[in-house]
C-alpha positions in Angstrom: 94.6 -62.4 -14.0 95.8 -59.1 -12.4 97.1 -58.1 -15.9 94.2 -58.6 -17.2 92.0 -56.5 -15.2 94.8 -53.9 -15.5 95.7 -54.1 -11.6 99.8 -54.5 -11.8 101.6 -51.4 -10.9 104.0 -50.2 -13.6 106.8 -51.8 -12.6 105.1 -55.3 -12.1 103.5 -54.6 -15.8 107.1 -54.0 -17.4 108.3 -57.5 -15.7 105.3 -59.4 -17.0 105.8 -57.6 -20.5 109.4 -59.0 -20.2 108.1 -62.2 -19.5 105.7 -62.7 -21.9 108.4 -62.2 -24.4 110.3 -65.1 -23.9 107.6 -67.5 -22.3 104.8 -69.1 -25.3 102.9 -70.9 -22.3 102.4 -67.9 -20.0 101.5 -65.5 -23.3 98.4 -68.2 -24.2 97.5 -68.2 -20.9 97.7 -64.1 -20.7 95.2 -63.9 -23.5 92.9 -66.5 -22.5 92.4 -64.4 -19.0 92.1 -60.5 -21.0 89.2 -62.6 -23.2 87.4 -63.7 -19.8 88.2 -60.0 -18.4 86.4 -58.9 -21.5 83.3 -61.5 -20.8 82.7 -60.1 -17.3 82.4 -56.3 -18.4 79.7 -57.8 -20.7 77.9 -59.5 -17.6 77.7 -56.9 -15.5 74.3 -55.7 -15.1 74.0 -51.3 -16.7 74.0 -49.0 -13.9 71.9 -45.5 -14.0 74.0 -42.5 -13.6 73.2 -40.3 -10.7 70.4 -37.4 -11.0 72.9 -34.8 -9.9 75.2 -35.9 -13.0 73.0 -34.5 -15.4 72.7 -31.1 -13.4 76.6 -30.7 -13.5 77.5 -31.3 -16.9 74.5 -28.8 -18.0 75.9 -26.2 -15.8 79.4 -27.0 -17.2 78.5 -26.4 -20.4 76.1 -23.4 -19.4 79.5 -21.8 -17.7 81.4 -22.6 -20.3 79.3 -20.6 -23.3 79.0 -17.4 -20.8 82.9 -18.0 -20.2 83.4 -18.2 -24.2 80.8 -15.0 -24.7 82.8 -12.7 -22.5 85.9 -14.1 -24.2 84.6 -12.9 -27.3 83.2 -9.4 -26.3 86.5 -8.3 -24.4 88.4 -9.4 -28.0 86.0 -7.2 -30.1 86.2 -4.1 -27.5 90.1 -4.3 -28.1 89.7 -4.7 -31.8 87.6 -2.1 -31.5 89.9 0.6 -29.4 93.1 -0.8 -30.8 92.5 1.8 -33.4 91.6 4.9 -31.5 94.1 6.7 -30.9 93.4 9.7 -28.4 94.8 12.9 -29.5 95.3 15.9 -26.6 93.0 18.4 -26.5 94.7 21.7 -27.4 93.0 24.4 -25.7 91.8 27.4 -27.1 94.0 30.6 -28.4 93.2 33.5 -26.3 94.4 36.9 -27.8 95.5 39.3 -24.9 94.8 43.1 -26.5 98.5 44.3 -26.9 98.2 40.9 -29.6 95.4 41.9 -31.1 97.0 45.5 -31.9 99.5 44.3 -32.8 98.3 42.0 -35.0 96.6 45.7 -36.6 99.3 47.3 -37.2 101.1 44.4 -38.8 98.2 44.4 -41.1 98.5 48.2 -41.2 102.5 48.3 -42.0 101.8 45.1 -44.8 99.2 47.5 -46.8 101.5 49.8 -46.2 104.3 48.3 -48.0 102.4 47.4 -51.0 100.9 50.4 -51.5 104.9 51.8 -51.7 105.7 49.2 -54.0 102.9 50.3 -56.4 104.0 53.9 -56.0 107.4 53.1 -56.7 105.9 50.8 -59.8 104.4 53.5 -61.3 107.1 56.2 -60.7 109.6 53.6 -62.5 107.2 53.3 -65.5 106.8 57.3 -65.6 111.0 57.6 -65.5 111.3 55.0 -68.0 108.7 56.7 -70.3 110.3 60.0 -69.3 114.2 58.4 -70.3 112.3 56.8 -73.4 111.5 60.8 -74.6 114.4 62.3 -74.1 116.2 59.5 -75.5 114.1 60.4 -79.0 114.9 63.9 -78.6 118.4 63.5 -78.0 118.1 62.0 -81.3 116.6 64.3 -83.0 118.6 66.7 -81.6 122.3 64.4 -82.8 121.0 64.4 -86.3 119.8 68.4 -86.4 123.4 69.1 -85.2 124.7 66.9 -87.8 122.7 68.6 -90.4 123.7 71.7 -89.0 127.0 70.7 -89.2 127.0 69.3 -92.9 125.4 72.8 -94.3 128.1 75.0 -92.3 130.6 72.8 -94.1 128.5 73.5 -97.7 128.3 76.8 -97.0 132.1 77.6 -95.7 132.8 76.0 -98.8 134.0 78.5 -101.5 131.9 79.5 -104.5 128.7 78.0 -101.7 125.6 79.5 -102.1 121.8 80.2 -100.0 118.3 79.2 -101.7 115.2 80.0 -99.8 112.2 78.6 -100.5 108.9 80.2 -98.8 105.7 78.4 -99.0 102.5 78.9 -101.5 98.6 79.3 -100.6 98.7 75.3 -100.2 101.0 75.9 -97.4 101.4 79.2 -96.7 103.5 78.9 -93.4 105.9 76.3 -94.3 109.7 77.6 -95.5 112.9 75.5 -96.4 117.2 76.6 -96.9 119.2 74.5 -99.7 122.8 74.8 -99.2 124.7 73.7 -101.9 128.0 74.1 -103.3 129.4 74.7 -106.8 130.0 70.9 -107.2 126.6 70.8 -106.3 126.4 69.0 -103.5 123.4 70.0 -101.8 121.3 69.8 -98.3 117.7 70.7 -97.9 116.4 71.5 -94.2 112.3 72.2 -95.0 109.9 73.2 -92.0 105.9 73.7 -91.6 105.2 71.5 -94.1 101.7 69.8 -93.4 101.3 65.7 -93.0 101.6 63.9 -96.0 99.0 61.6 -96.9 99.3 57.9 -97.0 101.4 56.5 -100.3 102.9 60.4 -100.7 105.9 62.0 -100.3 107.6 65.5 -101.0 110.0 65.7 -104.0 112.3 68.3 -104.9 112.5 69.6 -108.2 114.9 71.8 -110.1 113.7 74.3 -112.5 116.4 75.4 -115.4 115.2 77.2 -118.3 111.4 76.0 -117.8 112.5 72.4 -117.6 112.2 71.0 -114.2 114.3 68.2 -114.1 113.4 65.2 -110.4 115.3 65.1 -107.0 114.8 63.2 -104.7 111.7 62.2 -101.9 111.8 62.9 -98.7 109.6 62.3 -95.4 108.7 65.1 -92.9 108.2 64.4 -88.8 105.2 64.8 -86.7 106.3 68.6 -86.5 106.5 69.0 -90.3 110.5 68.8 -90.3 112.2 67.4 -93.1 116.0 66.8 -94.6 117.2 66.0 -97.7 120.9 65.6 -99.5 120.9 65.9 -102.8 122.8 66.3 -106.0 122.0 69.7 -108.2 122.8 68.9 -112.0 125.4 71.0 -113.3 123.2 72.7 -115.8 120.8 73.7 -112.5 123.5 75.4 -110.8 123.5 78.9 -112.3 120.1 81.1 -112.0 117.7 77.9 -111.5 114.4 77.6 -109.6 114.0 75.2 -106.7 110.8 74.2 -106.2 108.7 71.3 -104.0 105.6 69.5 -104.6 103.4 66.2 -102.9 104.3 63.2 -105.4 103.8 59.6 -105.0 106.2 58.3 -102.5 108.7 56.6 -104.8 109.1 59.8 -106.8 108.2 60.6 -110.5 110.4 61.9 -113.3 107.6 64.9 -113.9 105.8 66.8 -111.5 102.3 65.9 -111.3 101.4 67.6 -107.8 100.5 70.6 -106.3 103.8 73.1 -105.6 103.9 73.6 -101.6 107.6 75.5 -101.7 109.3 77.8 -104.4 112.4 80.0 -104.4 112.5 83.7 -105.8 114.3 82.9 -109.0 
């Protein structure tokens, strides 16, 4: 019966349990007494649960929501500041006046510089142009010597003889020296002869008895300077007439041009 109305203390309830194992009669009679414990919790009249029960379980659950709502706001105020992070404040630069000029004449000295380098630019383009010149005219200068040179060897030679040829009303300041030789080798050195025109050039001619018989073409500089080595034919060699005139640049076998030099024979 105490079983059944769950009275036994633990250790009386595990010898019972032991009991009722091994005993059939005690086991029939265990169950007939839970089924009458059951009977009597039916029979026993409802009771009403106290006013003040009502009261506490509203203000449980009342303390409860306002304990779960502050939960909740203290979790969103660290979500929300978990991510701030606060940097220092840095306060402000104050310049003293010996920073401030000096800052100046930093600035001063750096347009300083610059406008050095651009001086030193331009003076290393003008020495470049200048070494460029005088490059040209040392040259022009190698190749008069070596003219030079090549007619004091015609005209040391022995038999070597001098024409001059002085310029016409075309060109009436212009005047050239062939050296030649009695092989006839030959080198003309003309000056004050004006431009030619584009496609032209100036061709020597020799002149033997009223024949003139094609040299070569040649090209003057900007200062009307021209050179020319040459061959004179044998039968030009004795008593002939040198003579220049403006021809097509690749030369012709008759003159067809004006005549803008002429020696006295």
């Amino acid at each position: 019966m105490a079983q059944a109305l769950t009275a036994l203390d633990e250790s009386e309830a595990r010898a019972l349990e032991a009991h009722l194992q091994t005993c059939a009669d005690c086991l029939q009679e265990m169950d007939h007494w839970q089924r009458c414990a059951a009977l009597l919790a039916l029979e026993a009249p409802p009771l009403a649960p106290p006013p003040q029960l009502r009261t506490r379980i509203l203000q449980a659950i009342e303390t409860a929501s306002d304990l779960e709502k502050k939960t909740e706001s203290l979790n969103a105020n660290r979500a929300a500041t978990a991510n701030v992070i606060e940097l220092p404040r840095v306060p402000g630069r104050t310049w003293t006046s010996v920073q401030t000029w000096g800052s100046i004449a930093a600035a001063v000295v750096f347009v300083a510089l610059i406008l050095s380098l651009a001086l030193l630019w331009k003076q290393n383009s003008t020495a470049k142009q200048e070494l460029g010149r005088l490059a040209n005219q040392i040259h022009e200068t190698e190749q008069q010597l070596a003219r030079e040179r090549e007619a004091i060897t015609i005209l040391t030679t022995p038999g070597a003889r001098m024409a001059e040829l002085s310029g016409t009303n075309i060109a009436p300041s212009a005047h050239a020296m062939l050296a030649y030789d009695k092989s006839g080798r030959a080198m003309l050195v003309a000056k004050g002869l004006p431009p030619a025109p584009a496609g032209k050039a100036y061709q020597l001619w020799f002149i033997a008895g009223g024949q003139p018989m094609p040299g070569k073409v040649f090209s003057i500089s900007a200062a009307g300077e021209g050179t020319l080595r040459d061959q004179i034919p044998a039968v030009a060699l004795n008593n002939a007439v040198f003579a220049i005139t403006l021809e097509p640049e690749s030369g012709v076998r008759a003159p067809t041009g004006a005549i803008y030099l002429r020696s006295g024979s």
